[in-house]
C-alpha positions in Angstrom: 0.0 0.0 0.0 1.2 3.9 -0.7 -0.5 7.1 -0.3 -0.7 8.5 -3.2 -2.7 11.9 -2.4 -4.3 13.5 1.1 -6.4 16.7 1.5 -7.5 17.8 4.5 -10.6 19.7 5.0 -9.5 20.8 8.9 -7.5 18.9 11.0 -5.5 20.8 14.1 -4.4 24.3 12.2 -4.2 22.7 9.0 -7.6 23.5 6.5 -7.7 23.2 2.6 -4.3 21.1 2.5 -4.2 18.8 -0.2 -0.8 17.2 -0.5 0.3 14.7 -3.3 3.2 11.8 -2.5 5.7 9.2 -4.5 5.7 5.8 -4.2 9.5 5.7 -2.7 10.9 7.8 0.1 8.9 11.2 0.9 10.0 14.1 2.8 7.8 16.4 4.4 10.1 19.3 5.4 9.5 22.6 7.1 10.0 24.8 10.6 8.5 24.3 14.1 4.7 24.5 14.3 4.5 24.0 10.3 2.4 21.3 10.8 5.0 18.3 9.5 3.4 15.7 12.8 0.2 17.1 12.3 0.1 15.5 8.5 0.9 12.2 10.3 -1.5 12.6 12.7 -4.0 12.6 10.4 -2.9 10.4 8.1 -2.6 7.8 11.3 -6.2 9.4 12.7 -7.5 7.8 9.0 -5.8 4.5 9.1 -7.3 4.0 13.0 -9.1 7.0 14.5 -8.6 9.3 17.2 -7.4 8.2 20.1 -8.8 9.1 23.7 -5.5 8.4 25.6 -3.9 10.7 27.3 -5.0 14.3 29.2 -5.7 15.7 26.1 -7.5 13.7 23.6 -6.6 13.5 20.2 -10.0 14.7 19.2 -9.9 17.6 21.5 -5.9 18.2 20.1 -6.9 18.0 16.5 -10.0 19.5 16.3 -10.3 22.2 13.8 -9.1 25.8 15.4 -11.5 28.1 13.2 -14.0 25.5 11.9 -15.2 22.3 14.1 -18.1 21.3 11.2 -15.1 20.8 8.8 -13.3 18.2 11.2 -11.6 15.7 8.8 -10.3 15.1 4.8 -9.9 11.8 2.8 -7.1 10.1 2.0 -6.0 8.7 -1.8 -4.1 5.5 -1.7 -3.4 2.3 -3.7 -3.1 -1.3 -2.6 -3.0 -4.3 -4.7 -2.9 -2.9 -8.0 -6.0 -0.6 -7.3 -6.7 2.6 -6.6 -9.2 3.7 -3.3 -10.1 7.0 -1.8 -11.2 7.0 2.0 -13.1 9.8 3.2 -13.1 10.4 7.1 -15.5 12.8 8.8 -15.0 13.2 12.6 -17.8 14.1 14.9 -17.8 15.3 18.1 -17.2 11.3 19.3 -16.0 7.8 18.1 -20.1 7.2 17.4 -20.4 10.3 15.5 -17.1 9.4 13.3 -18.4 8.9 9.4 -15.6 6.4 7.0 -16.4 5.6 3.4 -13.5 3.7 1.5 -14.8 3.7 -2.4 -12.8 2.2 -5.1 -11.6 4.8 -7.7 -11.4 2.6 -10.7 -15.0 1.3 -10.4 -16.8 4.0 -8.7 -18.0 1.6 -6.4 -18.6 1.4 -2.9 -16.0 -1.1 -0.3 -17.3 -2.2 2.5 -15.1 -2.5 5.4 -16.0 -5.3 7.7 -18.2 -4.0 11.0 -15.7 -3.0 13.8 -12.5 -2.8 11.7 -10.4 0.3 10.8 -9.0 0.9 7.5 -5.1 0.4 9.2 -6.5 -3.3 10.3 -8.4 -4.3 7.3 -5.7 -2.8 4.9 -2.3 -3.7 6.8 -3.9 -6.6 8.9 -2.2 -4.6 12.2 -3.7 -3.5 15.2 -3.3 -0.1 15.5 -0.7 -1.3 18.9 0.9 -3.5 16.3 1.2 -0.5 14.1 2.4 2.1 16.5 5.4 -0.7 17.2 6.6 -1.6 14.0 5.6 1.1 11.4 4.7 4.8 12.5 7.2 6.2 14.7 5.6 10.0 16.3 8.0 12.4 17.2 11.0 11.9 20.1 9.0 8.2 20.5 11.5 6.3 18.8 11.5 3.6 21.6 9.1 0.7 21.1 6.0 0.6 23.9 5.3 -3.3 24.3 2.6 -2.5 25.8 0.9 -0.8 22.9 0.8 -4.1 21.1 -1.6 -5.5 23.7 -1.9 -8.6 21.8 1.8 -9.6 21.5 1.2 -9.2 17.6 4.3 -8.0 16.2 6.1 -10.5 18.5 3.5 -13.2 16.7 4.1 -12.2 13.3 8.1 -12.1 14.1 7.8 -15.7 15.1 5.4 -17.0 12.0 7.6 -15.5 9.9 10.5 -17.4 11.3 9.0 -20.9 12.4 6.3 -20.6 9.7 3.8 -21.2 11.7 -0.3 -21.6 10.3 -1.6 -19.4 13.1 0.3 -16.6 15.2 1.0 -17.5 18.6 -1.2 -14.3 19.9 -4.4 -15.7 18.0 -4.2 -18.9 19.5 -3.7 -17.5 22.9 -6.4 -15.0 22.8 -8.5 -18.4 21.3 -7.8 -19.7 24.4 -8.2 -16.6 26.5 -11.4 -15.9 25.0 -12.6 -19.7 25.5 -11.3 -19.0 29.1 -13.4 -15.9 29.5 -16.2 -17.5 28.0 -16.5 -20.2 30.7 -15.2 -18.0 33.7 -15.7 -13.8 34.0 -15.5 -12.8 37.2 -15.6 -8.6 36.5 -18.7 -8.9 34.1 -20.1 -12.0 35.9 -21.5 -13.4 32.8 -18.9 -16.7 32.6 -21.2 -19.8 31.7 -19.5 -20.8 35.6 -20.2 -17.5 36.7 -23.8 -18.1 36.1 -23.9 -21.5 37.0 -22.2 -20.4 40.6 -25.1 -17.7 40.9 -27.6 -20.5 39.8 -26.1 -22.9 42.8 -26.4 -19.4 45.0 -30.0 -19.2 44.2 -30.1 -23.1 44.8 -28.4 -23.3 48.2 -30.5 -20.1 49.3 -33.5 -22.3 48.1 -32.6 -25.0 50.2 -31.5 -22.8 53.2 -35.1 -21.1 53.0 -36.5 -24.3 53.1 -34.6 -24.9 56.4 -36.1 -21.7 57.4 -39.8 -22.6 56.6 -38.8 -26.0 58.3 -38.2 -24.6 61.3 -41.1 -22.3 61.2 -43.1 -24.9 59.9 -41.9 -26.5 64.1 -42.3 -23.5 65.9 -46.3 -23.3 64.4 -46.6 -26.8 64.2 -45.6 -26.0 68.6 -47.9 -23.1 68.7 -51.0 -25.0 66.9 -50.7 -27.8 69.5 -50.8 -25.2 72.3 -53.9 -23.6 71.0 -55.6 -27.0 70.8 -54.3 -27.8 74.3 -56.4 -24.7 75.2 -59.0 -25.6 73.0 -59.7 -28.7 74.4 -59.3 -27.0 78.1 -61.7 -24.5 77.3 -64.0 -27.3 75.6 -63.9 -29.0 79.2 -64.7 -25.8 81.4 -67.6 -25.7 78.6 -68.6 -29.0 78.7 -68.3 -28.8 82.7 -70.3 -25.7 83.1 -73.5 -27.6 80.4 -73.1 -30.8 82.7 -74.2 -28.6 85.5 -76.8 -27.0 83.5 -78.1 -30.1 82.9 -77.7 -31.2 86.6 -79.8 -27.8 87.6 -82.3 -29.4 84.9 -82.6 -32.0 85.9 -84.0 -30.6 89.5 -85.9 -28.6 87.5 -87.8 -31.4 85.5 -88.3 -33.3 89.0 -90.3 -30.1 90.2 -92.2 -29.8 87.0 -93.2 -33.4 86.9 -94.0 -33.5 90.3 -96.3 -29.9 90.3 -97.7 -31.7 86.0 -99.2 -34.8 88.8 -100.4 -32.1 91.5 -102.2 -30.1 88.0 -103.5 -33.6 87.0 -104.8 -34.4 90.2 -106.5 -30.9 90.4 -108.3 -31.3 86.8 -109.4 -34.3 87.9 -111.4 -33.0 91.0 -112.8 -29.8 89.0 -113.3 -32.2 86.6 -116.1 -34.1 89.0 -117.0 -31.7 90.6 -118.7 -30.3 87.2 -120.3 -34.2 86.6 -122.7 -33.0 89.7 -126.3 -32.8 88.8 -126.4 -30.0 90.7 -128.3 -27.7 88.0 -131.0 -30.8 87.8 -131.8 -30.8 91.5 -132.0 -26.8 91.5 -134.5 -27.1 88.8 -137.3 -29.3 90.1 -136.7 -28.0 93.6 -137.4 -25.0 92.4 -140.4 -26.1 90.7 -141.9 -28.2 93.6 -142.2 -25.1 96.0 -143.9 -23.3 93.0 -146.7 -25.6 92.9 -146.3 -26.3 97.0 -146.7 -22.1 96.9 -150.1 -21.9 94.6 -152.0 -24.6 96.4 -151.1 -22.8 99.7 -151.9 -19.7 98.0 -155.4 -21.1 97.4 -155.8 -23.1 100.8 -157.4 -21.1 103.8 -154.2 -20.7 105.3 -153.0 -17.3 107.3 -151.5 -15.0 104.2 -148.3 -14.6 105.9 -147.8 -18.5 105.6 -148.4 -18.6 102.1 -145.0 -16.8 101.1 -143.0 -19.2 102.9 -142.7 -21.6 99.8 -141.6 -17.7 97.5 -139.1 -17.1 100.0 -137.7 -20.7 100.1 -137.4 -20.2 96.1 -136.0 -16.8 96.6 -133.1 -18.6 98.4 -132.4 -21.8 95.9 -131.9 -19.0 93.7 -129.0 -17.3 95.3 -127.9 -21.0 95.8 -128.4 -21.7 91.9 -126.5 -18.8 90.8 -123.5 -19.3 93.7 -123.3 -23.2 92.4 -123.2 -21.6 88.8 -120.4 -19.1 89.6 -117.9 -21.8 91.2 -119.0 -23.8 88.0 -117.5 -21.3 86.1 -114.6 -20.7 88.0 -113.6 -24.6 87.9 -113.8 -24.4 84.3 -111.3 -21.8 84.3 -109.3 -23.1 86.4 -109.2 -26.6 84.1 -108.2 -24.3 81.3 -105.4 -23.2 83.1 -104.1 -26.1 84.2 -104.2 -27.5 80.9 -101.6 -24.3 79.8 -99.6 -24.8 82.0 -99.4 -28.6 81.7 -98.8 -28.2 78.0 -96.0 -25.9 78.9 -94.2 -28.1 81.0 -94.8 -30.8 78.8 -92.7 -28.5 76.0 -90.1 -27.5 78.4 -89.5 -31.0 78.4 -88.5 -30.8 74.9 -91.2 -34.0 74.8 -88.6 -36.7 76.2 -89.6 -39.3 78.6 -87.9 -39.5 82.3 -86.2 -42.5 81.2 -84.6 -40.0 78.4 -83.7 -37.5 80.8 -82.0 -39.6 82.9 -79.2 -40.4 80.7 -78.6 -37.0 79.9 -78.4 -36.7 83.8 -75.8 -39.6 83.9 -73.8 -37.9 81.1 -73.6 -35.0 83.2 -72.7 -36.5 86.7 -69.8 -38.4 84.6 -68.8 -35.2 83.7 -68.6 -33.6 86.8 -67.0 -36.6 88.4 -64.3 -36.2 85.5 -63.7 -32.6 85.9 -60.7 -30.7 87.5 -62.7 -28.9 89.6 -62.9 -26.0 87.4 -64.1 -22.3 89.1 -67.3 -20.9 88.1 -67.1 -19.0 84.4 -69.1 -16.5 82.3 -70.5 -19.0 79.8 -69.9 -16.1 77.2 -66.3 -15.6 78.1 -65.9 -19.1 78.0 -67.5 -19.2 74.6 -65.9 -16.3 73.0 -62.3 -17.9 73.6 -63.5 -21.0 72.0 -64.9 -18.7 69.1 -61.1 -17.1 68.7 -59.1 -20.4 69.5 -61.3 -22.2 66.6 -60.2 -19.1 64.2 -56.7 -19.5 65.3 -56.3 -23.1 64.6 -57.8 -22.5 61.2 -55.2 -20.0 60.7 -52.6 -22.2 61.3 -53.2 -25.2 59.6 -53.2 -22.8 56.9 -50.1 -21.5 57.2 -49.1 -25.3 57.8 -49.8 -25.7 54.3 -48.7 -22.1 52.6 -45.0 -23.2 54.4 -45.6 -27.1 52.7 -46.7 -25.9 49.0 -43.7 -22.8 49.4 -40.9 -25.0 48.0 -40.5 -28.3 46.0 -37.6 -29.6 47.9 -37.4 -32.6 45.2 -37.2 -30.3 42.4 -34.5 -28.5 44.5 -32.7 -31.7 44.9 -32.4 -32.8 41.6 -31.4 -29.0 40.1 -28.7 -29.1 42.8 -27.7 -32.7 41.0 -27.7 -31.5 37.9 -26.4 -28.0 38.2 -23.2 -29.6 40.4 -22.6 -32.1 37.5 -22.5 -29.0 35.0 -20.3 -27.1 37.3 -18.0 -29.8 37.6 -17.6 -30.2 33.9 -16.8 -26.8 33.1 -14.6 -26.8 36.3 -13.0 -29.3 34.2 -13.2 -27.6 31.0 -11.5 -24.6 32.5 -8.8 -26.2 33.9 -7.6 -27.8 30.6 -7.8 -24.6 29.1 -5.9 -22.9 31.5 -3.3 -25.8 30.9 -3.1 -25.0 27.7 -2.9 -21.6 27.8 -0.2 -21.4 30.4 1.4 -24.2 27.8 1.0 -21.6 25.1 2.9 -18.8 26.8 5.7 -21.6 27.8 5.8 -22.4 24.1 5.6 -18.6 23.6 8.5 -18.0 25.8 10.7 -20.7 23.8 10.0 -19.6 20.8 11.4 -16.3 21.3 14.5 -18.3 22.6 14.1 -19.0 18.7 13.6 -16.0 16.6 15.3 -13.5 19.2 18.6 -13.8 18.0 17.7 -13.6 14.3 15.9 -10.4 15.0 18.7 -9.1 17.1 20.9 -10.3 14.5 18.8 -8.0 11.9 18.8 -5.0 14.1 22.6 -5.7 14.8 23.6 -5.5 11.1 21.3 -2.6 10.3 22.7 -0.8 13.3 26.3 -1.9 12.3 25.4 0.8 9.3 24.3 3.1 10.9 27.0 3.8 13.6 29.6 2.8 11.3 30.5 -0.4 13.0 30.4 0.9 15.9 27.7 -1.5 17.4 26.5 -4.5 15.7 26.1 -6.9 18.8 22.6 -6.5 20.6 19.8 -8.3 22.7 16.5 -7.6 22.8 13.9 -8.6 25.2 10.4 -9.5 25.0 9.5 -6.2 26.1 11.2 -4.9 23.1 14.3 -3.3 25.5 17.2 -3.6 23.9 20.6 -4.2 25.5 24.0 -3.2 23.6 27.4 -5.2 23.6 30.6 -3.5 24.8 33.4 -4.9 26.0 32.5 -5.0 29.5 29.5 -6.6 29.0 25.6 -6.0 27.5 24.0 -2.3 28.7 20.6 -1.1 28.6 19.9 1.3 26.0 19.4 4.3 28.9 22.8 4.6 29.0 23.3 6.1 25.5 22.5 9.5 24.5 19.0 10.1 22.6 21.1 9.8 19.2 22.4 6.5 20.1 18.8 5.7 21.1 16.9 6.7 18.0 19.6 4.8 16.1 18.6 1.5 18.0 15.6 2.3 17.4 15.5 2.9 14.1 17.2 -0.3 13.1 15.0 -2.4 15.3 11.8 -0.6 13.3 13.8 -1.6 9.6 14.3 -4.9 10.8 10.9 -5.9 12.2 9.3 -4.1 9.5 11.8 -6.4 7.1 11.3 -9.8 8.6 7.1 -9.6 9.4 6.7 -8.4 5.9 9.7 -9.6 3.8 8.0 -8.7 0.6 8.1 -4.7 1.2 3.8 -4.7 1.9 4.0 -2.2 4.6 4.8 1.8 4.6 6.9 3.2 7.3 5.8 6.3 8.8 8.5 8.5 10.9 8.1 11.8 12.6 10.8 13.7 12.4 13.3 10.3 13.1 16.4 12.4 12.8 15.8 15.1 15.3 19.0 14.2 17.8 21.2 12.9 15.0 24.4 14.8 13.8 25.4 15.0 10.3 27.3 11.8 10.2 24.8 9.6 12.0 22.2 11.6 9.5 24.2 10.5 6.4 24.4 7.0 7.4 20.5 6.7 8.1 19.6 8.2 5.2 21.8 5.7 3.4 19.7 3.0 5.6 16.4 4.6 4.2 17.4 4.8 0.9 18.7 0.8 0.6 15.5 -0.1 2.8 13.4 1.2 0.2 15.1 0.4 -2.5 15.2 -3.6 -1.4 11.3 -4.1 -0.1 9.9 -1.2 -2.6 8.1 0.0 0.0 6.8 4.1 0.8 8.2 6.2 3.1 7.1 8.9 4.4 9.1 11.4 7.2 9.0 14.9 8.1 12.7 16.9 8.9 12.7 20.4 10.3 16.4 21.0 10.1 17.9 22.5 6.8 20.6 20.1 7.3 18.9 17.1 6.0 19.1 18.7 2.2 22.3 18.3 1.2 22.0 14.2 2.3 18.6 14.2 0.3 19.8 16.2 -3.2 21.5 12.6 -4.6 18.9 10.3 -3.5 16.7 9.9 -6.6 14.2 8.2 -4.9 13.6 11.0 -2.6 10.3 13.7 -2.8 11.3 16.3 -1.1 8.0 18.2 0.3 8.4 22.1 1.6 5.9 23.2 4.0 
């Protein structure tokens, strides 16, 4: 891939710059605060955004100084044999960012896949990756391993010397993922994560159902005391109708006893009216009425004749004084027969023989009783009334706590969800095996291709200082160690020169040996900026063979004048004033 063309329509104090480049070497020269890094600052904000790292944002950084709606430009490149232009609007955030890549030849429309920058999907680098092999920004000529988040670059080294199918990072984020997939403990969403909460919810399940067991006893306790009372208070109840009954049973002595006294009375009013009282009245009466009119008509002294009137005269006050008591005695009869019907009903029309085994029932009672002390009936009564609702109440909540939980159910979930942990337990542990296997085999291989690299770097940086060094280790965190006589140092004990040298070689050879057919661009801000003139010559000399073996574009930005005369010879070079 090259760039072939950019125009910006604002990006940082740059508006309305359109800017053409070669295929080969490309030098973007000017003064301080020209704008040199901001060129490749947008040319990197293209390839993989804007970055939020830092204090200061890029997008803050870069925003347009006069213009914020004009935030952005496109970018004209080729790659494999065809020609694209990518046009990059930025918004006020990543979501508001707008990318279309068309293809120039057809017109057409490219769709890059969902989630992918152009950098990625054209270079096949993450934009860490990138950062550590490719685009160097200014005084940053040291490599950050921990840009490269997924050991890429370090991957790519390795395929490239062991040929292996699949980079080493791939198959260790594989695993990692599979890892992550199973067990997550910040997001919680692991398939054992769940199944742990799951067994949570299970054991909390079955510790409840201790609960309700338990409360289930203490109600189960409570119920029997309120029948205990029940049944107490069903005794004094029973005790106090058994002495009813007793004080009944007096009671239906008297009322048979005064029912015989009433029949015995009826019975005498009852003869008493069979008299043929009325009869005899009637033809005494009668008698002295004739006995009066033959006296009347007899010579007999007047005064003697009303003898027989008077004697009529007084079976007439008789008559009517037998007549009255008549009357009365019928009353009376009526009267008894009321009151004999009522007793009969008051004895609820059961013989004595019934009676009396009520009476027994009673006096077994009362011989059975605990001597109980006299009781309002109603008190007693109401207690029952309330101990009856209460015992209802708790049976029911007897069987709310039994229907609550289905401790089979719970039983066989716990089963199955301990035989699912267990096998993703299991799972987990092979993968973690062979992950930490991975990194071993990781480790070893670098045992492998770090001496070729280093021997790369060594011979580029043999050029560069002029033999000076050639002999060089380099870590897995990309720090690099130089030979002396006395023995390997750490590159903080050269000066920044000496440094960017290193540096520089390291970036040549990795970018060599992960793409040894000259694919990838390099990208370097100002790379020269502690060199002197020598040490300027002999990377120049570096670039210029680089590019000239891999065929591969180069773009770099210089501020100091000095850089010319090294750059006047170099055909390949396109020198760009600012």
């Amino acid at each position: 891939m090259y760039i072939s063309k950019i125009r910006i329509y604002g990006f940082g104090r740059l508006k309305n710059l359109e800017m053409d480049f070669s295929k080969d070497i490309n030098i973007i020269y000017g003064p301080n605060e020209s704008g040199k890094s901001t060129i490749l600052a947008f040319i990197k904000a293209c390839l993989y955004g804007l970055s939020s790292r830092g204090n200061l944002s890029e997008r803050t950084k870069y925003a347009p100084w006069d213009n914020p709606q004009s935030f952005g430009g496109e970018i004209f490149f080729e790659h494999e044999n065809r020609k694209y232009r990518y046009i990059c609007t930025f918004g006020k955030s990543k979501r508001n960012n707008e990318y279309t890549l068309y293809n120039e030849t057809t017109g057409e429309k490219v769709t890059i896949p969902s989630g992918m920058s152009l950098g990625e999907y054209i270079f096949n680098l993450s934009e860490g990756a990138f950062d550590s092999s490719i685009f160097a920004p200014q005084l940053q000529s040291k490599i950050d391993a921990s840009r490269d988040k997924d050991g890429q670059i370090m991957s790519l080294i390795a395929k490239s010397q062991v040929g292996e199918e699949e980079s080493i990072n791939i198959v260790e984020r594989r695993l990692k993922n599979a890892m992550d997939t199973i067990k997550a403990p910040r997001s919680g969403k692991g398939i054992l994560d769940k199944l742990y909460a799951l067994k949570k919810e299970n054991d909390d399940a079955f510790n409840k159902i201790k609960e309700e067991e338990d409360h289930l006893k203490m109600i189960k306790i409570e119920l029997e005391s309120l029948v205990a009372e029940k049944e107490e208070i069903d005794e004094r109840i029973n005790f106090f109708y058994a002495k009813e009954r007793i004080r009944h049973r007096n009671m239906v002595f008297q009322q048979m006893s005064k029912i015989d006294h009433l029949q015995e009375a009826m019975q005498k009013t009852s003869e008493k009216r069979a008299k043929p009282s009325s009869k005899i009245y009637y033809i005494s009466t009668l008698l002295l009425l004739v006995l009066s009119g033959v006296l009347y008509f007899l010579p007999i002294p007047t005064p003697f004749a009303f003898i027989p009137i008077l004697f009529v005269m007084v079976l007439s006050v008789l008559a009517s004084r037998q007549k009255n008591e008549v009357n009365k005695a019928a009353m009376t009869m009526m009267e008894l027969k009321k009151e004999t019907e009522l007793l009969e009903h008051m004895l609820q029309g059961k013989d004595l023989s019934e009676h009396e085994k009520d009476w027994k029932k009673a006096e077994e009672v009362l011989r059975n009783s605990k001597g109980f002390e006299e009781e309002s009936i109603n008190v007693l009564v109401k207690r029952q009334e309330e101990l009856t609702k209460m015992i209802a109440f708790k049976n029911a909540q007897i069987q709310t706590a039994k229907s609550a939980f289905d401790y089979a159910s719970l039983l066989e979930e716990k089963k199955h969800l301990k035989e699912k942990t267990n096998y993703y337990e299991d799972k987990y542990k092979a993968l973690e095996i062979a992950y930490e296997t991975v990194r071993d085999s990781y480790s070893q291989l670098q045992n492998l291709f770090g001496p070729k690299i280093a021997d790369e770097t060594g011979k580029i940086l043999k050029v560069l200082t002029n033999s000076t060094h050639d002999n060089i280790r380099i870590s897995k965190d990309f720090d690099i160690s130089v030979d002396e006589e006395t023995g390997y140092f750490p590159h903080q004990f050269y000066s920044g020169g000496t440094i960017d040298q290193v540096y520089l070689a390291f970036r040549l050879a990795v970018s060599k040996i992960i793409a040894p057919y000259g694919a990838l661009p390099l990208y370097l801000d100002d790379p020269f900026v502690q060199y002197d003139d020598e040490r300027l010559e002999s990377a120049m000399y570096c670039i210029k063979k680089h590019n000239s073996i891999h065929n591969n574009q180069i773009i770099l930005t210089a501020c100091h004048k000095r850089i010319l005369p090294h750059v006047k010879n170099i055909r390949q070079v396109n020198l760009i004033n600012i």
